[in-house]
N, C-alpha and C positions, 0 to 999 in steps of 0.2 A: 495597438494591440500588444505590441511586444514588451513595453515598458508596462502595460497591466497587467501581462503574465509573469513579468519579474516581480511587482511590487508584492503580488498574490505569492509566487513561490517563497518570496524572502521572509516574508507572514506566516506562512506555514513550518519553516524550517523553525524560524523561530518559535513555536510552539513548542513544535517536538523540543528541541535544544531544553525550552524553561520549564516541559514536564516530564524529560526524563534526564534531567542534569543532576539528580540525586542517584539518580542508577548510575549514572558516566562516574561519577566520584567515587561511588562503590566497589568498583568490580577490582576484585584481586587478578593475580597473577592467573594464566592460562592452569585450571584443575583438570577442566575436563576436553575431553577430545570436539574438534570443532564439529558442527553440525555437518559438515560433509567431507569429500576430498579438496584438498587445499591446494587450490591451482597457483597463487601469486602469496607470499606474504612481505609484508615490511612492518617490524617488529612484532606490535601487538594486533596489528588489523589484516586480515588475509580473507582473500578474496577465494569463495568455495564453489568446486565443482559438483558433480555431482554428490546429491545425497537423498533423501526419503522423501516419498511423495510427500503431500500435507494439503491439510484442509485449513483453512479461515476463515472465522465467524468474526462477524464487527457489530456493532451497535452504534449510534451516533446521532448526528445531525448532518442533515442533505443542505446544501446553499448555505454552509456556515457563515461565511465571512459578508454575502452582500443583501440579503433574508434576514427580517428581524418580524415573528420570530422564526427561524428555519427549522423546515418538515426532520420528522423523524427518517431515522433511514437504518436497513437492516441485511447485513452484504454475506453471500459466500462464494471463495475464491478456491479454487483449486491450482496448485500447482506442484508440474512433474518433477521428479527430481532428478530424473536423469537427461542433461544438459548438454550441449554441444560448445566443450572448453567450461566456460562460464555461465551461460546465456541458456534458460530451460526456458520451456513453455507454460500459459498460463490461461486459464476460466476465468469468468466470475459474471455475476449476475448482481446489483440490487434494488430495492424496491424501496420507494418513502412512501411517509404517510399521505401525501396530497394525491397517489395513484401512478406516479412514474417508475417506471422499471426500464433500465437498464442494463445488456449485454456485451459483454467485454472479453475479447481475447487479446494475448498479445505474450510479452516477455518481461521475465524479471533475473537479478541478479543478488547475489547475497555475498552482504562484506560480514566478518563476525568480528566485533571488537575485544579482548579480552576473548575470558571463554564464554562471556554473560550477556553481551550487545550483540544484536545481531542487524544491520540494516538491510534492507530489502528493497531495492529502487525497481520498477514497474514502467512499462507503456505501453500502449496498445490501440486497434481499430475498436470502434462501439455501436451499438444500435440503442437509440435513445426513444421511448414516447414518455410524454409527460402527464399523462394523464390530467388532474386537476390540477398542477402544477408547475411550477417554471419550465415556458419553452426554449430550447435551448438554440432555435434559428430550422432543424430539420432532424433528421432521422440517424445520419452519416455523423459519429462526433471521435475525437481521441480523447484517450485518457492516460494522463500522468501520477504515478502516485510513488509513495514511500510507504516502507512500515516501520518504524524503533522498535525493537522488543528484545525484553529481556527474557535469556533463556534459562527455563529448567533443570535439576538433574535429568527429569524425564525428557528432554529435548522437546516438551511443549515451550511455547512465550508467549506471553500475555504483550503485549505494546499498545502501542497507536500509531495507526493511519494516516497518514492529511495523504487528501487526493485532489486533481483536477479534470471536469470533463470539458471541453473544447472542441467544437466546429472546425477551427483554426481560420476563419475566415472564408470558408467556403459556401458557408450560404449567408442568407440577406442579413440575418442576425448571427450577433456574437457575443451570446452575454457569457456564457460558461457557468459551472457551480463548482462549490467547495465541497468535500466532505471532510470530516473529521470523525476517526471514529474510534474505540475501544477496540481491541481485535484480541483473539485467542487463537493460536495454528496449531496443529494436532497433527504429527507424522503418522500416518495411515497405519504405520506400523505398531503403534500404542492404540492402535483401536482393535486386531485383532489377535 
């Protein structure tokens, strides 16, 4: 199990990496203020504390990588921005097209690279049904994910997703799914 949750992670990194290695090459010099307070940095990568709530909208595909062809999938995530050190709190819900819905809470953290990359690394406990599609072993699953995105003036960003859900071996089955997906984050504060 653990050497296919590596193969899976190093696949998915590698995505991010070959479809936003055109934005990494881009980004100038630090313009604008980081997305929040800046608890750690070293040079151009600083690790952010608190900042503005935000909302994420994703689009994608659900069981990317072991599903051919994998359901459609449609995600939002909320998360707070106000943090303890690093580490804030986080929602999210999403639903494919074969009928599965999924619930997810847990934590995430935000590195921003330049003033234009922002990475988002994610974990948390889930409640899984699958409707008409892939079971995932039972009810109880975690979930790991990431987001790359590049940010706005307006401190929206557009990125991408790769995520994993996982049992972790606690019930009979352990197949897991991927998602990959398109994402938009919107600080709550741009919406009113």
């Amino acid at each position: 199990m653990a050497k296919k949750l590596r193969r899976c992670t190093r696949r998915l990194w590698l995505a991010a990496m070959f479809l936003l290695g055109p934005v990494w090459a881009a980004a100038a010099e630090p313009e604008h203020p980081p997305v929040g307070d800046v608890v750690f940095r070293i040079g151009d990568l600083a690790l952010i504390g608190d900042g503005p709530d935000a909302v994420t909208i994703g689009v994608g595909a659900f069981d990317a990588v072991k599903t051919d062809p994998a359901s459609a999938e449609i995600r939002a995530e909320y998360r707070l921005g106000q943090k303890l050190l690093f580490l804030g709190p986080m929602v999210g819900v999403l639903a494919n097209s074969d009928g599965g819905v999924f619930g997810y809470g847990g934590f995430y953290f935000e590195f921003q690279w330049t003033d234009r990359v922002v990475f988002t690394p994610a974990a948390g406990v889930a409640a899984y049904h699958s409707g008409d599609g892939k079971p995932l072993g039972g009810t109880f699953q975690f979930y790991l994910g990431i987001d790359v995105a590049y940010r706005f003036d307006d401190n929206t960003r557009l990125g991408l997703k790769v995520g994993h859900i996982s049992n972790a071996d606690i019930h009979n089955e352990n197949d897991g799914a991927e998602s990959v997906l398109l994402t938009y984050t919107i600080p709550l504060a741009n919406l009113f």
